[in-house]
C-alpha positions, 0 to 999 in steps of 0.5 A: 882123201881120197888121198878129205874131211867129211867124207872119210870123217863119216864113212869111216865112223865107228859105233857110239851108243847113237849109231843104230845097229845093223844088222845082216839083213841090211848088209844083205840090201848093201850087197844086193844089187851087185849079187845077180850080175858079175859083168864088169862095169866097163862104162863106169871105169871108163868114167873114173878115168874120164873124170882123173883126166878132166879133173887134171885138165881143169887144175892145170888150166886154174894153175896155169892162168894164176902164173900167167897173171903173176908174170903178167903183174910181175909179183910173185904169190907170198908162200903163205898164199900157197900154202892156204891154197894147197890146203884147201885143195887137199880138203876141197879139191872135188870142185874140179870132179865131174862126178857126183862128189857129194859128202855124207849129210851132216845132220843125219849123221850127227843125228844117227840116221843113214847117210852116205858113206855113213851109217849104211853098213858094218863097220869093223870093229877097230874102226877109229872114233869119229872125231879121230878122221876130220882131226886127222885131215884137217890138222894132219894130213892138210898141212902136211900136203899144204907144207910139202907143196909149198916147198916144193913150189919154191924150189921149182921156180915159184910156178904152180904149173909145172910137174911136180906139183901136178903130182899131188893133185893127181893124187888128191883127183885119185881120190875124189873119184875113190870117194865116189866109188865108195861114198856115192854109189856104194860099191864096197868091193871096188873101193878096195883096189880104189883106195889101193890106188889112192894110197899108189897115188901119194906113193908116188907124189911123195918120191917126185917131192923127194927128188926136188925137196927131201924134206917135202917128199919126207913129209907128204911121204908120212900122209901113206901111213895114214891112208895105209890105216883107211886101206885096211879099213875099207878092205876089212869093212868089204870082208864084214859085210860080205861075211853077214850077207848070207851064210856062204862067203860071197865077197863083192866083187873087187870091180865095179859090175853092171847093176842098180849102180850108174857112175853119172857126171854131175851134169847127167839126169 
């Protein structure tokens, strides 16, 4: 949503009578594999920054070959086109990640089961009700970067390759590679400066849309308020389960560590 729906819609899902209690032992299990070893992870950062990169790659090529087609032919895309495909890839934008980006279970989440992201730790207390999240970055936030993309394309040319826009998708790739840190391997300590940099990310998405298309970089600018609120709520849930894992205050660390965890590309056994 990093700067996405069914991800931050469960992970972030807050207690109802169905969801089952956790208790501090299990916030112990959550911790417990980082707890030995404080030896930074170096391969696994080399790998998120290898996934960005890759991810950018891909999107750039995608984006160049439908120009390449459109000059060919000689039309242009209907701004309505660009628009649905802004928001799908603000919802959708993973398929170019080469790393494991697979969501919670749907199923075992409805049915108040464990699953990524979802379930598998102490939620704050404040946290929003579900059903506040696929609201949000569905209706909200998608159209908000579909819009403000849009504008953006039509006043830099009517081409989806070109800088500005890769902005945006920089931030959405931030993202992707934050929910696998978060949702996927479970290191609630990094997600903290993870989800930092996915909301720096939009940060600076938003002030390249402002110099080419004000309202585009008012409106993009509006979708950090909101990921400021899942910042908060990652930090907080990484101090909660820190807290219930033992009588001393002994936080994850804020990057990721050698352990139980391996950040793996899809194609990897």
């Amino acid at each position: 949503m990093v700067v996405h729906l069914l991800s931050l819609a469960l992970a972030f899902h807050g207690g109802t009578a169905a969801r089952p209690a956790i208790t501090a032992r299990s916030a112990a299990a959550v911790a417990s594999s980082t707890a030995a070893s404080k030896e930074i992870d170096v391969e696994a950062i080399g790998k998120y920054a290898g996934a960005v990169a890759v991810q950018m790659g891909a999107v750039s090529a995608t984006f160049g070959a439908v120009d390449l087609a459109t000059d060919a032919l000689g039309v242009t895309l209907p701004w309505q086109a660009v628009a649905g495909l802004f928001w799908g890839l603000s919802l959708k934008s993973r398929v170019f990640s080469p790393l494991d980006n697979a969501r919670p279970d749907l199923k075992k989440a409805v049915d108040g089961e464990a699953t990524r992201g979802f379930n598998d730790r102490i939620m704050p207390s404040w946290t929003p009700p579900g059903v506040t999240f696929p609201i949000m970055w569905v209706l909200v936030v998608g159209p908000l970067r579909a819009l403000s993309s849009t504008l953006v394309w039509e006043a830099t040319g009517m081409h989806l390759l070109n800088p500005v826009l890769l902005c945006i998708m920089l931030h959405l790739s931030v993202g992707d590679t934050w929910n696998t840190v978060n949702n996927v391997e479970r290191r609630l300590g990094a997600a903290v400066p993870g989800v930092a940099c996915v909301l720096a990310s939009a940060c600076f998405a938003a002030t390249q849309f402002y110099s080419v298309s004000e309202k585009a970089g008012s409106l993009l600018g509006l979708t950090a308020v909101w990921i400021t609120v899942a910042g908060l709520l990652i930090a907080d849930t990484w101090r909660i389960n820190a807290a219930e894992a033992g009588s001393k205050w002994e936080g994850e660390p804020l990057f990721p560590v050698k352990g139980e965890v391996a950040t793996r590309f899809w194609f990897e056994k």
